[in-house]
mmCIF file as Biopython writes it, N, C-alpha, C and O atoms, coordinates in Angstrom:
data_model
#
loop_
_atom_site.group_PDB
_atom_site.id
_atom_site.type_symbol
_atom_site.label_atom_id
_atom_site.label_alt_id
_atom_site.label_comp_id
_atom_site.label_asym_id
_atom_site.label_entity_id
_atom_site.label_seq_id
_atom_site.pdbx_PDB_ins_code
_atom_site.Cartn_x
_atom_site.Cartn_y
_atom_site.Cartn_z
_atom_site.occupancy
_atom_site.B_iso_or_equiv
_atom_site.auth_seq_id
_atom_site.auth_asym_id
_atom_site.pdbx_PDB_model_num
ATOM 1   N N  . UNK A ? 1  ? -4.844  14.523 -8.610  1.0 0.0 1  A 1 
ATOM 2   C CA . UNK A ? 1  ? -3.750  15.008 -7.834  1.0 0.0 1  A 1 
ATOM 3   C C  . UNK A ? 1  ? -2.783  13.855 -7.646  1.0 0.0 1  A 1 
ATOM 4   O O  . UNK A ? 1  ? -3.177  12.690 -7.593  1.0 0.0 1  A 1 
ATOM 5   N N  . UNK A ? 2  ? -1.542  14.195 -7.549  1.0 0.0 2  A 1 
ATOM 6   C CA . UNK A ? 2  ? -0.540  13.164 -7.157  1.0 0.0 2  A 1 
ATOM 7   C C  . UNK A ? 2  ? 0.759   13.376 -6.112  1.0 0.0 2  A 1 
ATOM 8   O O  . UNK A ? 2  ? 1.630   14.246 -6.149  1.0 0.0 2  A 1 
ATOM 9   N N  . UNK A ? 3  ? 0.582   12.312 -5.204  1.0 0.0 3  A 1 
ATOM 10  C CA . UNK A ? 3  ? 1.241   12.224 -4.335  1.0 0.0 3  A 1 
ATOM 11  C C  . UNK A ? 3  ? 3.159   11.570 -4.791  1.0 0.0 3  A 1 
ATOM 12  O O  . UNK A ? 3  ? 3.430   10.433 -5.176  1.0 0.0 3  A 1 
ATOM 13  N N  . UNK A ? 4  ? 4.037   12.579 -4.599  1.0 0.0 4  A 1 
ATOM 14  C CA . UNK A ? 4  ? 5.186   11.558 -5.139  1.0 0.0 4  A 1 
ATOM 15  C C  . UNK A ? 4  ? 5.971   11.731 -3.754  1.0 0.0 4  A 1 
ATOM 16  O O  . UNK A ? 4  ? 5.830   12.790 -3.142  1.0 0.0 4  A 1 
ATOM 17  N N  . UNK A ? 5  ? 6.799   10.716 -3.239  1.0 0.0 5  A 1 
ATOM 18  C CA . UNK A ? 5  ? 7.550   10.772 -2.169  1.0 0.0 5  A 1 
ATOM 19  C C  . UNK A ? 5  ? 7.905   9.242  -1.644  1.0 0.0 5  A 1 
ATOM 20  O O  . UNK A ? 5  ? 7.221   8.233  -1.812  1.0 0.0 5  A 1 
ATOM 21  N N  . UNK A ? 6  ? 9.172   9.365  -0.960  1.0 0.0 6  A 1 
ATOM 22  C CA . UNK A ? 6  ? 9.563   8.211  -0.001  1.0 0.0 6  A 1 
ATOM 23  C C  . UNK A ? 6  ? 8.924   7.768  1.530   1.0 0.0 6  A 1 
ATOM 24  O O  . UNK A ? 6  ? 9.197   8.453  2.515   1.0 0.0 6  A 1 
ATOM 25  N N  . UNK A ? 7  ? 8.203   6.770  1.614   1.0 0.0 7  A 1 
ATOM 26  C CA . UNK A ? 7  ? 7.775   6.909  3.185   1.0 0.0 7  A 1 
ATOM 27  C C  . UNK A ? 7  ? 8.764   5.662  3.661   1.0 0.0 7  A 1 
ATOM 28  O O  . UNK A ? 7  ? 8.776   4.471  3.352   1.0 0.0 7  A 1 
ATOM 29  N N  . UNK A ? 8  ? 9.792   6.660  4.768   1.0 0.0 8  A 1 
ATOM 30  C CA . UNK A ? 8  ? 10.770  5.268  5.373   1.0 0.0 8  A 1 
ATOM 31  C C  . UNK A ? 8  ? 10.525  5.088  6.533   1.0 0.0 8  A 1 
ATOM 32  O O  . UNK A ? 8  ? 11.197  4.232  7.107   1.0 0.0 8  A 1 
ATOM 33  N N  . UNK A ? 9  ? 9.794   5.603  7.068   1.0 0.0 9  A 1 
ATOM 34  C CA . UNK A ? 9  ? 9.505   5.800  8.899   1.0 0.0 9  A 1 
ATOM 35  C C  . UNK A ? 9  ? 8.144   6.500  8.737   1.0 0.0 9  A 1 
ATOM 36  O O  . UNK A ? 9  ? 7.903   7.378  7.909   1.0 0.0 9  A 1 
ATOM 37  N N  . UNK A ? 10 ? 7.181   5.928  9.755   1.0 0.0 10 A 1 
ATOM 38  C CA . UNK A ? 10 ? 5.857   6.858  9.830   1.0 0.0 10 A 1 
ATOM 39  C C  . UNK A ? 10 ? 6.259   8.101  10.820  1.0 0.0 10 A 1 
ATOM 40  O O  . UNK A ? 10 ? 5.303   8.877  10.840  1.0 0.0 10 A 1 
ATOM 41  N N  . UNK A ? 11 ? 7.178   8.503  11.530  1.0 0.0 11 A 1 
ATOM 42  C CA . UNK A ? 11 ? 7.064   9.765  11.788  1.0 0.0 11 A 1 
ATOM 43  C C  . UNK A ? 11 ? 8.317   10.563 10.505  1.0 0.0 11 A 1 
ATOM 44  O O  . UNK A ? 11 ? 9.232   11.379 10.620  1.0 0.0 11 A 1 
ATOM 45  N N  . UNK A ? 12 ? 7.903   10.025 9.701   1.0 0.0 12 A 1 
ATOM 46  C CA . UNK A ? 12 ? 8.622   10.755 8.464   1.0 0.0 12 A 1 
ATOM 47  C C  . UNK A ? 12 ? 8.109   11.975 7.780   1.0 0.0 12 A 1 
ATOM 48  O O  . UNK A ? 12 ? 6.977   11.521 7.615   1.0 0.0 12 A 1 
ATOM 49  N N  . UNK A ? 13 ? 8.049   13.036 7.307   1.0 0.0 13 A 1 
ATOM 50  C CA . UNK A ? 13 ? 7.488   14.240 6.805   1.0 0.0 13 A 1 
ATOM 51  C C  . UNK A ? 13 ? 6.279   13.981 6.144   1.0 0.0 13 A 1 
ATOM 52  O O  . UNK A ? 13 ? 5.105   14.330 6.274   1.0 0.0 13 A 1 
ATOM 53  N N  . UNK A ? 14 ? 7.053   13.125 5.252   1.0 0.0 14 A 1 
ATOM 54  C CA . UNK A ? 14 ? 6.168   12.888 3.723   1.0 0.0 14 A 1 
ATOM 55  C C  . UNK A ? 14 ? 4.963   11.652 4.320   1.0 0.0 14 A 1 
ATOM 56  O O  . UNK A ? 14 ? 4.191   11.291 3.432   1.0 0.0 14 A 1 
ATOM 57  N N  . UNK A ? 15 ? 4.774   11.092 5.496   1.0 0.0 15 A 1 
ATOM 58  C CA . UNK A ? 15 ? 3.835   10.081 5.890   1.0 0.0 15 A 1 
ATOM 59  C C  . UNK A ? 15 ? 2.591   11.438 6.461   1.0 0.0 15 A 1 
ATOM 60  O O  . UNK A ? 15 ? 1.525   11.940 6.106   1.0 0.0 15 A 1 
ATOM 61  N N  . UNK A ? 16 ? 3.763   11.554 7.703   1.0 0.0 16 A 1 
ATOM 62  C CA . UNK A ? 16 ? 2.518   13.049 7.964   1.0 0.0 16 A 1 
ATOM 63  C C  . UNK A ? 16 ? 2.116   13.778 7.179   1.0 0.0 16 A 1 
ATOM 64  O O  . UNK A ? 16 ? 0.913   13.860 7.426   1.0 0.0 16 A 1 
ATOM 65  N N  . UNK A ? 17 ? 2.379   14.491 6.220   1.0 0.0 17 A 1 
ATOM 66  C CA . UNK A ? 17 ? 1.568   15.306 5.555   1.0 0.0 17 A 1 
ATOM 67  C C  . UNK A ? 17 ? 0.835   14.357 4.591   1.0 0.0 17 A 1 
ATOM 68  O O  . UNK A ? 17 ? -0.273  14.807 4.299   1.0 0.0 17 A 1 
ATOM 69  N N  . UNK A ? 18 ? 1.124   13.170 4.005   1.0 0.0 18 A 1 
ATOM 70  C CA . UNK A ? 18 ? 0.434   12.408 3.628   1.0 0.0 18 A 1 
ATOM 71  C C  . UNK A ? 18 ? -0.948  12.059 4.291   1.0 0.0 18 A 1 
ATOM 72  O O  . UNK A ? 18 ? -1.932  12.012 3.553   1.0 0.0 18 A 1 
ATOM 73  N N  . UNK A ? 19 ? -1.106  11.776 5.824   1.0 0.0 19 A 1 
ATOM 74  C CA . UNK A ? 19 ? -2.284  11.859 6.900   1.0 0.0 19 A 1 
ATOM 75  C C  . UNK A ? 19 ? -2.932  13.065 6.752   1.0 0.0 19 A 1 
ATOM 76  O O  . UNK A ? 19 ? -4.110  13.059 6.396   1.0 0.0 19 A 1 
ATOM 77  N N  . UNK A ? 20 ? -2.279  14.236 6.997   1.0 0.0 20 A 1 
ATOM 78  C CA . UNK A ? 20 ? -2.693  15.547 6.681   1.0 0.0 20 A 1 
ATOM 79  C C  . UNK A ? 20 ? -3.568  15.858 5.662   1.0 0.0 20 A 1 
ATOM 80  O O  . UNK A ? 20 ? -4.754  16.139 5.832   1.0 0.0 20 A 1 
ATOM 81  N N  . UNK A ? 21 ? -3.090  15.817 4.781   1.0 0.0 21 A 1 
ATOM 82  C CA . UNK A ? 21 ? -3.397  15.938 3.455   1.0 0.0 21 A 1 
ATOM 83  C C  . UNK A ? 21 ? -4.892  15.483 3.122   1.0 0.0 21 A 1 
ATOM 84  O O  . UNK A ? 21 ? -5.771  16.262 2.754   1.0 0.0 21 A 1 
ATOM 85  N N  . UNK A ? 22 ? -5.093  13.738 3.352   1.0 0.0 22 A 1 
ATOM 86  C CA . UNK A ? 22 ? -6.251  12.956 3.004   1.0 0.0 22 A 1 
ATOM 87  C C  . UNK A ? 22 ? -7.206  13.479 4.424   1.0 0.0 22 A 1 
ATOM 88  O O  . UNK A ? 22 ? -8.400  13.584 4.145   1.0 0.0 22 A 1 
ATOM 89  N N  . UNK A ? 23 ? -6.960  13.715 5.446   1.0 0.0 23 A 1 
ATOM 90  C CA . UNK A ? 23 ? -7.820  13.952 6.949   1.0 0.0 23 A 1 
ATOM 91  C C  . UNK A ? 23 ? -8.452  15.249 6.495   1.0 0.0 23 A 1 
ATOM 92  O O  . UNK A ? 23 ? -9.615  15.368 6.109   1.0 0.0 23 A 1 
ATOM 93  N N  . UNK A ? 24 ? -7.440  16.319 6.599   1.0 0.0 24 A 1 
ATOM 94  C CA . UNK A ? 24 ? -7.520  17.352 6.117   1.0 0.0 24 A 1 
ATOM 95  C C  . UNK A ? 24 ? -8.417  18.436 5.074   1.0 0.0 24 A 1 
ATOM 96  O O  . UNK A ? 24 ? -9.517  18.980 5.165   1.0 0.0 24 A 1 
ATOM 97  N N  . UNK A ? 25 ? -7.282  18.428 4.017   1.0 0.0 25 A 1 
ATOM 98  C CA . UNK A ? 25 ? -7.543  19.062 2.607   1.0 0.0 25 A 1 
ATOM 99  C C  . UNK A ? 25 ? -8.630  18.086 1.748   1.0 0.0 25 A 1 
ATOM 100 O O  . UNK A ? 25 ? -9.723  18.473 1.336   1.0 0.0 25 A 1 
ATOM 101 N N  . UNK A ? 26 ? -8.123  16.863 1.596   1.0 0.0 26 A 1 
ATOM 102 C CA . UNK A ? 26 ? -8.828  16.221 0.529   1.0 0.0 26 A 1 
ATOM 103 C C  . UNK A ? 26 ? -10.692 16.397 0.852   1.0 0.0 26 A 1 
ATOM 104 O O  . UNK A ? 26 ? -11.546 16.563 -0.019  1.0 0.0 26 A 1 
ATOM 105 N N  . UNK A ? 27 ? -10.924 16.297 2.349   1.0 0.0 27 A 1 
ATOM 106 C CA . UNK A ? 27 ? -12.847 16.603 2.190   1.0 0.0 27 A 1 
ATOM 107 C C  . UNK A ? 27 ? -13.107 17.899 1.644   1.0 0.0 27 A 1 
ATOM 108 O O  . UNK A ? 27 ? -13.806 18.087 0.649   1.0 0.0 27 A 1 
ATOM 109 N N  . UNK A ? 28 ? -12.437 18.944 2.424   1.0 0.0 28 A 1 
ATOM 110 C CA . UNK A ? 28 ? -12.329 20.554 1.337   1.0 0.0 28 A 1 
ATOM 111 C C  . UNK A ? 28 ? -12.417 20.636 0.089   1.0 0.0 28 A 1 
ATOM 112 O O  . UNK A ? 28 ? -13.309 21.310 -0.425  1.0 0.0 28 A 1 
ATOM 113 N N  . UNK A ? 29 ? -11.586 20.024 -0.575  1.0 0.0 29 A 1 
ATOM 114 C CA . UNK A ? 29 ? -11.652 19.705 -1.595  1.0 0.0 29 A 1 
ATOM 115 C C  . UNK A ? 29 ? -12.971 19.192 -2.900  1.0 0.0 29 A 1 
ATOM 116 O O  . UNK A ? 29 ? -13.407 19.529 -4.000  1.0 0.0 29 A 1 
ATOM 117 N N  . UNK A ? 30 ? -13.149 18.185 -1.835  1.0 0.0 30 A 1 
ATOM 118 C CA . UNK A ? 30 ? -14.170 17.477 -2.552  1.0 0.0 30 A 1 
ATOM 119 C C  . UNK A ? 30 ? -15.773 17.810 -2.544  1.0 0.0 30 A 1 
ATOM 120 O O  . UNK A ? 30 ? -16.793 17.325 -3.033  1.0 0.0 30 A 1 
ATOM 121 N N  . UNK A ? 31 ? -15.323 19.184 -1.505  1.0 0.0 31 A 1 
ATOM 122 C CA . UNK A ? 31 ? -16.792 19.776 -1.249  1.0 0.0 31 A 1 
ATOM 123 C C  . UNK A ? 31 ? -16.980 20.986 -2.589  1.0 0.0 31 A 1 
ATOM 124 O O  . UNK A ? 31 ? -17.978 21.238 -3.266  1.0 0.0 31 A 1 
ATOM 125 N N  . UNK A ? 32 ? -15.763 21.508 -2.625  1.0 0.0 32 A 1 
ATOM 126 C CA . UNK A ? 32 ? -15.648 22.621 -3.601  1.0 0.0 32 A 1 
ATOM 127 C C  . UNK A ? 32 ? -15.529 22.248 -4.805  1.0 0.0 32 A 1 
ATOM 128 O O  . UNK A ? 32 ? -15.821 23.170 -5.566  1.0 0.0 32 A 1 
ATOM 129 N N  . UNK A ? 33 ? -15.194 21.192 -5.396  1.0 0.0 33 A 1 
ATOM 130 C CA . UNK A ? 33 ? -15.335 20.771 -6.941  1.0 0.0 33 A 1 
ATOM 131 C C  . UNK A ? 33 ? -16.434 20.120 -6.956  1.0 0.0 33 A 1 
ATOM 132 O O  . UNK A ? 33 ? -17.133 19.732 -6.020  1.0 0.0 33 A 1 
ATOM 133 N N  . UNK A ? 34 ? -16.616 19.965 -8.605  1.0 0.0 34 A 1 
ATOM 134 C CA . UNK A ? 34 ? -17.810 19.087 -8.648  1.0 0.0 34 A 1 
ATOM 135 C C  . UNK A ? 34 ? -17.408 18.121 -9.391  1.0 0.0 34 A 1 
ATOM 136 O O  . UNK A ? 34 ? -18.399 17.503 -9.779  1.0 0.0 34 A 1 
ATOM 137 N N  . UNK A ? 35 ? -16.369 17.637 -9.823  1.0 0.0 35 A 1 
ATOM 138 C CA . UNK A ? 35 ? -15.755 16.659 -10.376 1.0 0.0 35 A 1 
ATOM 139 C C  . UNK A ? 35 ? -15.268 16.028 -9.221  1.0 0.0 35 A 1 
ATOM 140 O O  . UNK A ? 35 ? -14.867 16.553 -8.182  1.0 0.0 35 A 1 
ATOM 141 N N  . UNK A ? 36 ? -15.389 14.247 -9.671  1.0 0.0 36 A 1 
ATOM 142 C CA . UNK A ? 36 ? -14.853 13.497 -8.611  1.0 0.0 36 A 1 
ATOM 143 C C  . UNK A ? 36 ? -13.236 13.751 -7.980  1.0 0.0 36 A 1 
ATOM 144 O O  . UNK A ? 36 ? -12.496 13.730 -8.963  1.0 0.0 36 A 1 
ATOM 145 N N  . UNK A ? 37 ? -12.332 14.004 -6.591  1.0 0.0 37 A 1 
ATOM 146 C CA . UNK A ? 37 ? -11.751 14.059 -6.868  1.0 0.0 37 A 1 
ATOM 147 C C  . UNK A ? 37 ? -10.809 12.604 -6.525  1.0 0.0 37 A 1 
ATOM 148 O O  . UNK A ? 37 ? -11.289 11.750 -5.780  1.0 0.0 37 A 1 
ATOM 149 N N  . UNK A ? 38 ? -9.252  12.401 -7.226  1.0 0.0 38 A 1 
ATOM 150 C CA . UNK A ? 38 ? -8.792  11.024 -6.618  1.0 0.0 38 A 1 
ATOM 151 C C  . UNK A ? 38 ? -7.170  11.864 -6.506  1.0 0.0 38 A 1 
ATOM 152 O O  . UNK A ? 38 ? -6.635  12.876 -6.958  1.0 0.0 38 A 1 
ATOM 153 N N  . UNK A ? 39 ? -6.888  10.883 -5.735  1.0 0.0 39 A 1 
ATOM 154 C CA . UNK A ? 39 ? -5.672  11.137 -5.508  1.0 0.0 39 A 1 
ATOM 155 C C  . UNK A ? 39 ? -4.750  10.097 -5.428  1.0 0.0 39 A 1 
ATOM 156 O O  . UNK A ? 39 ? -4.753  9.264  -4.522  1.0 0.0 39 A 1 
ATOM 157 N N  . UNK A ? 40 ? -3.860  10.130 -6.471  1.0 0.0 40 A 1 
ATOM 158 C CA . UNK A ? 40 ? -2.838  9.278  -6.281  1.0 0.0 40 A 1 
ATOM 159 C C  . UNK A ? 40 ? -1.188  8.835  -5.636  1.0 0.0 40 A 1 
ATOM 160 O O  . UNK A ? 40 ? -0.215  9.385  -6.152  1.0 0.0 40 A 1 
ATOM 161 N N  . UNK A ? 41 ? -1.060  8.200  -4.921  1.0 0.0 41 A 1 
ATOM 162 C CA . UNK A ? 41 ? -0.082  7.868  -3.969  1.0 0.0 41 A 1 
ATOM 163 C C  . UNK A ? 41 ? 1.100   7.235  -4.992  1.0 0.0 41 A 1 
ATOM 164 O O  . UNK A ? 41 ? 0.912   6.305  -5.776  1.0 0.0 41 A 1 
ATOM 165 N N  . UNK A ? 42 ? 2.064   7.793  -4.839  1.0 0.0 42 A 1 
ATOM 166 C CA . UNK A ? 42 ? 3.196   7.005  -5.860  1.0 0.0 42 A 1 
ATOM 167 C C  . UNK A ? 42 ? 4.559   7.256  -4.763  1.0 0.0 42 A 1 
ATOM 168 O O  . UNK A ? 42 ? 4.625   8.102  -3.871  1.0 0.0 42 A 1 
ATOM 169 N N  . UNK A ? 43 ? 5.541   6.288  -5.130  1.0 0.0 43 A 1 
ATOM 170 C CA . UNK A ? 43 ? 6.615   6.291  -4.088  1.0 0.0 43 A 1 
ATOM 171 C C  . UNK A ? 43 ? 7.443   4.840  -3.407  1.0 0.0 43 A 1 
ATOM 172 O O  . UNK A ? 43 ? 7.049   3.676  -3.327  1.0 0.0 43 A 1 
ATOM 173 N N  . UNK A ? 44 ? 8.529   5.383  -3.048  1.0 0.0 44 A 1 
ATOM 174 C CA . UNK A ? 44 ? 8.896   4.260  -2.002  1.0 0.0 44 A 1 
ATOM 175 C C  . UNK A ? 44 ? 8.417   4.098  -1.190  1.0 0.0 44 A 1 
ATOM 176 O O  . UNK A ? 44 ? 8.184   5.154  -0.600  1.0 0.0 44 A 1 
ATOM 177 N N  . UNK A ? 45 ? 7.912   2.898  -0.509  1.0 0.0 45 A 1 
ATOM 178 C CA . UNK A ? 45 ? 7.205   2.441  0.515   1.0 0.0 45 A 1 
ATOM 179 C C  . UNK A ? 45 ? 7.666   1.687  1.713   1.0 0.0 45 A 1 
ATOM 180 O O  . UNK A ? 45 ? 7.050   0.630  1.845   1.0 0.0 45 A 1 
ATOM 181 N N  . UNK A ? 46 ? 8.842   1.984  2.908   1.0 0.0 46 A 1 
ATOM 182 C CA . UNK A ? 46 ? 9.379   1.044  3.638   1.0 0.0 46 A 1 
ATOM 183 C C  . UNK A ? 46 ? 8.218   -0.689 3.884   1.0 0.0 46 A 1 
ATOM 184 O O  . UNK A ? 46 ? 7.130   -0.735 4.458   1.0 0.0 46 A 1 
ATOM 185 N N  . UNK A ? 47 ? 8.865   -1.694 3.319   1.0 0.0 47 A 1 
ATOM 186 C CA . UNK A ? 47 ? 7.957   -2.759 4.235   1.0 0.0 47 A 1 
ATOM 187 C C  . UNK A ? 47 ? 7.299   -2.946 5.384   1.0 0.0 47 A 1 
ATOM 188 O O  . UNK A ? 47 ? 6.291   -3.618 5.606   1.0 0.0 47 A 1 
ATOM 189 N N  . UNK A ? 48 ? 8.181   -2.072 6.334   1.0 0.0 48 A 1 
ATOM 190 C CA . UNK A ? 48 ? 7.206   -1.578 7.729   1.0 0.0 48 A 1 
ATOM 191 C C  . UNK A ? 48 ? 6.050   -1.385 7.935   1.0 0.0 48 A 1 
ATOM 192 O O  . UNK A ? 48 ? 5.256   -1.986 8.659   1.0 0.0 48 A 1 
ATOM 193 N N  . UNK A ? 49 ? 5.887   -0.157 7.014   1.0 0.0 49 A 1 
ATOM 194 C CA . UNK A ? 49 ? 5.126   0.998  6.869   1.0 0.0 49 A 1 
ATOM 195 C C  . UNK A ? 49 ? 3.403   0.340  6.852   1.0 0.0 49 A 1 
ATOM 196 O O  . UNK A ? 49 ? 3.513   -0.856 6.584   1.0 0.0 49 A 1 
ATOM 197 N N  . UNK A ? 50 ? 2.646   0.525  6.947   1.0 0.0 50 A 1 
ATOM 198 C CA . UNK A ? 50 ? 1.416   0.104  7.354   1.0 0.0 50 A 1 
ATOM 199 C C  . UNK A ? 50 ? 0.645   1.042  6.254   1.0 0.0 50 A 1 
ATOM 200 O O  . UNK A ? 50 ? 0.629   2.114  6.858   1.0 0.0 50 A 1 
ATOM 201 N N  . UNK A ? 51 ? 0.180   1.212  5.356   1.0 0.0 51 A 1 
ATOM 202 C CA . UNK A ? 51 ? -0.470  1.949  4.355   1.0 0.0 51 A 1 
ATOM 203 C C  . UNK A ? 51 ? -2.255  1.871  4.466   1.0 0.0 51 A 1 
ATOM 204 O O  . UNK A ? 51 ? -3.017  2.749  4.060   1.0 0.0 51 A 1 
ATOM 205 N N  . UNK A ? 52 ? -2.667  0.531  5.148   1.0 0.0 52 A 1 
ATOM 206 C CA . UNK A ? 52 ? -3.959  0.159  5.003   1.0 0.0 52 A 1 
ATOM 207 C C  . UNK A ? 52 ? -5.014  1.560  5.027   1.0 0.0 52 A 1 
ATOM 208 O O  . UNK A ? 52 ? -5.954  1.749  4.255   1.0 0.0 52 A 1 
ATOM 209 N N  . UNK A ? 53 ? -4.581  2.428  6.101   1.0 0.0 53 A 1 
ATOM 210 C CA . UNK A ? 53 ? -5.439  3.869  6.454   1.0 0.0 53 A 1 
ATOM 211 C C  . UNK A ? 53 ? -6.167  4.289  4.751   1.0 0.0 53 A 1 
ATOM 212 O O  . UNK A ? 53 ? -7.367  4.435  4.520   1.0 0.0 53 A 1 
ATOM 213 N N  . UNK A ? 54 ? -5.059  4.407  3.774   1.0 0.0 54 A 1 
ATOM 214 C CA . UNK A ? 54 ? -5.048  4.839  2.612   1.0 0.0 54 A 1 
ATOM 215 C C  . UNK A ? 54 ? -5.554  3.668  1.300   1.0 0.0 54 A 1 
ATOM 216 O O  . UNK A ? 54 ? -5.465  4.070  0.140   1.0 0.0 54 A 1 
ATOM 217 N N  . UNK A ? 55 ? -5.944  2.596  1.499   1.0 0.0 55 A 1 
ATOM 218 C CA . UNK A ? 55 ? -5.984  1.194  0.796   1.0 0.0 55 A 1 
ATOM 219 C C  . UNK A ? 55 ? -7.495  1.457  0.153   1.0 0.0 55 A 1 
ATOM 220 O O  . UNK A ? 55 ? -7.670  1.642  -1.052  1.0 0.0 55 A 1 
ATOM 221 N N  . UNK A ? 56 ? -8.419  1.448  1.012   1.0 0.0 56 A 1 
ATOM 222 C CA . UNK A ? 56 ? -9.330  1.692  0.472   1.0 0.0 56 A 1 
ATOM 223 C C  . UNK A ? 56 ? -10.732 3.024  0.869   1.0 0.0 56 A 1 
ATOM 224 O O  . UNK A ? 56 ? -11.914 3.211  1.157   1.0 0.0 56 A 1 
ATOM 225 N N  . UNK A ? 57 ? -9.583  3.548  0.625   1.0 0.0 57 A 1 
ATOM 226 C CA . UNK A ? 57 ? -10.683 4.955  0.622   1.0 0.0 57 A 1 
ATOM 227 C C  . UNK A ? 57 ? -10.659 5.130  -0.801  1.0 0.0 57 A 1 
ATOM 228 O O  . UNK A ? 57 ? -9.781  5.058  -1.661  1.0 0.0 57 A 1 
ATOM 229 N N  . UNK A ? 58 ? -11.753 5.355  -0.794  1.0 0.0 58 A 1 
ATOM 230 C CA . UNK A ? 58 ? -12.860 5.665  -2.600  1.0 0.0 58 A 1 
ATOM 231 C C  . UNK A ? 58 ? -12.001 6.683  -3.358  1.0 0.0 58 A 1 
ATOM 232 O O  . UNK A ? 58 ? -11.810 6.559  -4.567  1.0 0.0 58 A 1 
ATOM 233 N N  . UNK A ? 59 ? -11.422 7.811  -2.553  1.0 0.0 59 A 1 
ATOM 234 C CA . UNK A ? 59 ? -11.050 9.129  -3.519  1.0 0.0 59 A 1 
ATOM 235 C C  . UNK A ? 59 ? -9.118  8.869  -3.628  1.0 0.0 59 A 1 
ATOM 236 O O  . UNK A ? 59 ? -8.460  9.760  -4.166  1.0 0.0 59 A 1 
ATOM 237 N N  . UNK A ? 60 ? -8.386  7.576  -3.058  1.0 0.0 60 A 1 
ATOM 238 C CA . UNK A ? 60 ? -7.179  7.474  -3.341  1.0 0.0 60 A 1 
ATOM 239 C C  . UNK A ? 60 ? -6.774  6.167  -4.233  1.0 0.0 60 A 1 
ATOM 240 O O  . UNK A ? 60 ? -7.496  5.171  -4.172  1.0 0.0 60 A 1 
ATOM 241 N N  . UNK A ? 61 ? -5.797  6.179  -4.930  1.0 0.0 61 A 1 
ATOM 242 C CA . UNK A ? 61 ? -5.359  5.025  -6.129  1.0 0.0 61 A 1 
ATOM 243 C C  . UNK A ? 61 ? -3.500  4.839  -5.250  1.0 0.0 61 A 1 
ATOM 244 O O  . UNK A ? 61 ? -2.515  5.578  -5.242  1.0 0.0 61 A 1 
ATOM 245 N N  . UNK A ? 62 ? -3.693  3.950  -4.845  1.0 0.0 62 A 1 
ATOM 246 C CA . UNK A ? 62 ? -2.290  3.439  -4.778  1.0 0.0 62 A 1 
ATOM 247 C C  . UNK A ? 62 ? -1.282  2.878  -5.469  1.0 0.0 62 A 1 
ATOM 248 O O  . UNK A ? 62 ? -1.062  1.680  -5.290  1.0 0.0 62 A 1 
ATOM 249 N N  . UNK A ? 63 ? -0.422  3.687  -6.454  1.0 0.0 63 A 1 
ATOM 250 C CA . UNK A ? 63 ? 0.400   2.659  -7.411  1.0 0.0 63 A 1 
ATOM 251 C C  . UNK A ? 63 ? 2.295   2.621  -6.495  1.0 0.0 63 A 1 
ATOM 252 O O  . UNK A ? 63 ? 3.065   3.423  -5.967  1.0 0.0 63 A 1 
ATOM 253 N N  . UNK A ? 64 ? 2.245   1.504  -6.732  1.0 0.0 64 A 1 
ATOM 254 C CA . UNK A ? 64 ? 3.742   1.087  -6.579  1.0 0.0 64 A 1 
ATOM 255 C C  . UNK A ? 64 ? 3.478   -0.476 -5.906  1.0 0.0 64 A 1 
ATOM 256 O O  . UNK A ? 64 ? 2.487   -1.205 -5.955  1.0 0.0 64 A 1 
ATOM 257 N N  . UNK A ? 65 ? 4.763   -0.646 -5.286  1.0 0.0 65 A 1 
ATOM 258 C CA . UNK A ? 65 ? 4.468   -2.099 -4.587  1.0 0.0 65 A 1 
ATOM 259 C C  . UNK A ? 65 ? 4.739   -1.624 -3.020  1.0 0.0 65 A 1 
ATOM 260 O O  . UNK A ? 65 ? 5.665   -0.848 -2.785  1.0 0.0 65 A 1 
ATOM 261 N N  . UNK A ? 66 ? 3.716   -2.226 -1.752  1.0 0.0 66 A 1 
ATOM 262 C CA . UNK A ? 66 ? 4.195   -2.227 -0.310  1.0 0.0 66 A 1 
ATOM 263 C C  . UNK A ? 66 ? 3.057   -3.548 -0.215  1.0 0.0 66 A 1 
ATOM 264 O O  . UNK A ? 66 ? 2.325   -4.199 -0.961  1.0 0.0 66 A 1 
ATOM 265 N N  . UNK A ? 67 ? 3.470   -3.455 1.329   1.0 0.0 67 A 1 
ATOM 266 C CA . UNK A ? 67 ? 2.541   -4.563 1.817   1.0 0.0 67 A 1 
ATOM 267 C C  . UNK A ? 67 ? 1.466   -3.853 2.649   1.0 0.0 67 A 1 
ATOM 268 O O  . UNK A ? 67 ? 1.805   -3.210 3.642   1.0 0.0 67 A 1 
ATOM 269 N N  . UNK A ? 68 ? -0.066  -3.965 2.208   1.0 0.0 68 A 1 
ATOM 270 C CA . UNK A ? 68 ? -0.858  -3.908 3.383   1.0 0.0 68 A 1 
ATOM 271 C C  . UNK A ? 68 ? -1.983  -4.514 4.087   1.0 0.0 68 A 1 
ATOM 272 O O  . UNK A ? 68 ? -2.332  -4.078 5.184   1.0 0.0 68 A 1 
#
């Protein structure tokens, strides 16, 4: 799966449903397939922005550049 979007502010759409999404859907998910699933994060990343939540969880791949 892939995540595409701008995060410029954490009360930004695309941050929340980004939280959503991995809290959420992604265990559902991973209960109902039997293939591993991953999910990848792609996007602008404000320098602000704090990403670590998402850094190292097993089922997400972070590509682009931010700081976390």
């Amino acid at each position: 799966m892939l995540f595409v979007g701008a995060i410029h502010r954490v009360d930004s759409p695309n941050y929340d449903s980004l939280c959503w999404f991995v809290d959420q859907v992604l265990p559902l998910i991973e209960r109902v397939l039997t293939a591993r699933t991953l999910l990848t994060i792609a996007g602008h990343v404000a320098p602000d922005i704090d990403m670590s939540r998402f850094a190292n969880h097993p089922r997400i791949d972070m590509r682009g550049s931010w700081t976390i």
